[in-house]
C-alpha positions in Angstrom: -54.9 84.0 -132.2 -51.3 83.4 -134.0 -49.6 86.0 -132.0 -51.5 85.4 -128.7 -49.6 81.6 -128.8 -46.2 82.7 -130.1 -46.5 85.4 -126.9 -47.2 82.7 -124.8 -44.3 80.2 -126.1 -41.4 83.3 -126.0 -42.9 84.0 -122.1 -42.7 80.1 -121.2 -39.0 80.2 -122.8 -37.8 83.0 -120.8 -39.1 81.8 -117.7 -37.4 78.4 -118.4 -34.4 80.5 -119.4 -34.7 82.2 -115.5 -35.0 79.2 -114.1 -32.0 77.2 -115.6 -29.8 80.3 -114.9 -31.1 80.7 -111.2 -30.7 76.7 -110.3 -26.9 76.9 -112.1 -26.5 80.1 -109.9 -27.3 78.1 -106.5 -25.5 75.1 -107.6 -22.2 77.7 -108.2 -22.6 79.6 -105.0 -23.4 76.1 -102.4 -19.8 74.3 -104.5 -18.2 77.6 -104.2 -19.0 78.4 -100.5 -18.6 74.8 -99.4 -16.1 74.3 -96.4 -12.6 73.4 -98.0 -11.7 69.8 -96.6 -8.1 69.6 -95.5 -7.1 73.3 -95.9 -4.2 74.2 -93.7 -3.8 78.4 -93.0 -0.8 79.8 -91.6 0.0 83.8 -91.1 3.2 84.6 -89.8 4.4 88.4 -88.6 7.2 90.4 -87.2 7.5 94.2 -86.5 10.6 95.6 -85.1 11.1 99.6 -83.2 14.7 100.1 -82.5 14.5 103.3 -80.4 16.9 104.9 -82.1 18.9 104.7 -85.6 21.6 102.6 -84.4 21.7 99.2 -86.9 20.2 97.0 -85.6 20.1 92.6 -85.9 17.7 90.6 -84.4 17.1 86.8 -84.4 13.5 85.8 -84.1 11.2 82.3 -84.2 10.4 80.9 -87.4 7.9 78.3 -89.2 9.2 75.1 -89.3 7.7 71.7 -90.1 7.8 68.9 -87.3 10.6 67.6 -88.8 12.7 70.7 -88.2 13.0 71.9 -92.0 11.4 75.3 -93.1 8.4 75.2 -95.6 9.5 75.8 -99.3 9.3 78.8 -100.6 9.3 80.8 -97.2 11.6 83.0 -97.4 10.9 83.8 -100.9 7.5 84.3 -100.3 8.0 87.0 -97.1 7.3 90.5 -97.3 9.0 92.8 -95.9 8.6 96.8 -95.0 11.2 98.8 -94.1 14.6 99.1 -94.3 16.3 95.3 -93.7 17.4 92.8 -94.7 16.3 88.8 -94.4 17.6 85.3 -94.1 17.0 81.9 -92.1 19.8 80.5 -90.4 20.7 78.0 -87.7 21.3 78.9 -83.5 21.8 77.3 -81.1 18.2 77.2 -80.0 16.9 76.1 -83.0 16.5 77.6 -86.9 15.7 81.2 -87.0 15.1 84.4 -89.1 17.7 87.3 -89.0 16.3 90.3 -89.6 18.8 93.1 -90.5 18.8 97.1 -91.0 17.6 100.8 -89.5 14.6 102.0 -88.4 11.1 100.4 -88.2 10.7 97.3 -90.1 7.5 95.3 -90.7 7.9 91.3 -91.9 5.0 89.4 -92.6 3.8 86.0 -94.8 0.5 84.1 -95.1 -0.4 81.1 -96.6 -3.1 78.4 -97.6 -2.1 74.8 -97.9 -4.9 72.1 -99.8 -2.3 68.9 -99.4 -0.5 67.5 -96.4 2.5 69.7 -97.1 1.1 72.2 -95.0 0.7 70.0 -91.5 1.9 70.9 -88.2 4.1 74.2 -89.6 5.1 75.8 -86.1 7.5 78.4 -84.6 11.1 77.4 -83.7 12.8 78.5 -80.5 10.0 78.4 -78.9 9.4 75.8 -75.3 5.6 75.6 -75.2 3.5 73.8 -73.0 -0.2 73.0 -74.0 -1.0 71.9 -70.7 -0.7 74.7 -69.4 -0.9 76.9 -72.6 2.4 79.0 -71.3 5.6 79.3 -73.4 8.9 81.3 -73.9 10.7 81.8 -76.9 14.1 83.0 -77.7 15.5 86.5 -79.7 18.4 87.7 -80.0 19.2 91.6 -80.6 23.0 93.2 -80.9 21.6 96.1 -79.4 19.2 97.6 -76.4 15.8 98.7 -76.5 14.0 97.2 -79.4 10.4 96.6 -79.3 9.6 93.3 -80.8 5.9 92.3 -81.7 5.5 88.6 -83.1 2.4 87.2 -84.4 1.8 83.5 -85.2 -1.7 82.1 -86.5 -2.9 78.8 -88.0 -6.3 76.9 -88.1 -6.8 73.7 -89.6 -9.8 72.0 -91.1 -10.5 68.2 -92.1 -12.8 65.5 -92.3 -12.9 62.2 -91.3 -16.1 61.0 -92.7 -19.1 62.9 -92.1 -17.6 64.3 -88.9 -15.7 68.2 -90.0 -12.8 69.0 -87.2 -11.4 72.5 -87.3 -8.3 73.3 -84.5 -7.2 77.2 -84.7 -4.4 78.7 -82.3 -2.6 81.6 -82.1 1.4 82.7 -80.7 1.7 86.3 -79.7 5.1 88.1 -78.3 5.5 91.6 -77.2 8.4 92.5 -75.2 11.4 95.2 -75.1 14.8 93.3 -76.1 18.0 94.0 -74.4 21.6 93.4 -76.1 22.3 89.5 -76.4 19.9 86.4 -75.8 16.5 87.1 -74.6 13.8 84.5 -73.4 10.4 86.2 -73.2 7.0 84.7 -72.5 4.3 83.3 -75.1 0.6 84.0 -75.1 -0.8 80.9 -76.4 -4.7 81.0 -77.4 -6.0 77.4 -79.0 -9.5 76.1 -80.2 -10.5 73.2 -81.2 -14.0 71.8 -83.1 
């Protein structure tokens, strides 16, 4: 009759033990899986297709802040495939990225803000209008027939109270670049909740 209680007391523990370690397990995944409150994402690319092997330098839109200054860290944080060279410099139509080499080239950078220092990051040298969700945006290549793909996506989400608001838009360029200053269009995608 001993053993018959001490079976029953090791069977109640490790039940117990189940339990505790199944609650802690939901507790972990709902905090872990919980929407982030004021998490800003941003993802930023660039390919570039000279047709040919000439050297090529192109000028492109950039992330900027609002305020017209680039995020921290940008430039140091962009990867870059291929054979070229990067830096961020000031045109007439705004700040910029120079891109610089041969060959195909692939530029990209992505990042997660949890603090205000990632609000309202956006591309320069671009003329948008939300209205109308049209835009144009400048380049610049030294030489002719380069095929230029830019990508530019961002969603936001924050509370205000109990109410959750999430915004999400996206820039995308695709265009053949001649030799000097080129304007070409902007589709503009945006959602809000």
């Amino acid at each position: 009759m001993l053993t018959f209680d001490i079976k029953k007391i090791i069977i109640s523990i490790v039940l117990a033990l189940i339990l505790i370690i199944a609650a802690q397990t939901f507790l972990w995944y709902e905090e872990y899986n919980k929407p982030k409150d004021d998490q800003w994402s941003y993802a930023y690319t660039v390919s570039i297709r000279p047709n040919g092997t000439e050297p090529f330098s192109i000028v492109c839109p950039i992330l900027i802040h609002d305020n017209g200054t680039v995020p921290a860290h940008l430039i140091e944080e962009i990867y870059v495939e291929g054979n070229a060279t990067i830096n961020i410099t000031e045109t007439p139509y705004g700040l910029r990225l120079r891109a610089w080499g041969n060959g195909p080239v692939f530029i990209q950078w992505e990042k997660i803000y949890y603090s205000e220092e990632g609000l309202y990051i956006k591309p320069s040298m671009m003329e948008i209008n939300k209205t109308t969700d049209t835009g144009t945006a400048w380049f610049y290549s030294n030489i002719s027939n380069v095929y230029i793909t830019t990508f530019f996506n961002y969603s936001y989400g924050f509370s205000s109270g109990n109410i959750r608001y999430a915004s999400r838009g996206s820039y995308e360029i695709q265009d053949w670049l001649s030799s000097g200053w080129n304007k070409v269009d902007v589709k503009l995608q945006f959602w809000a909740t």
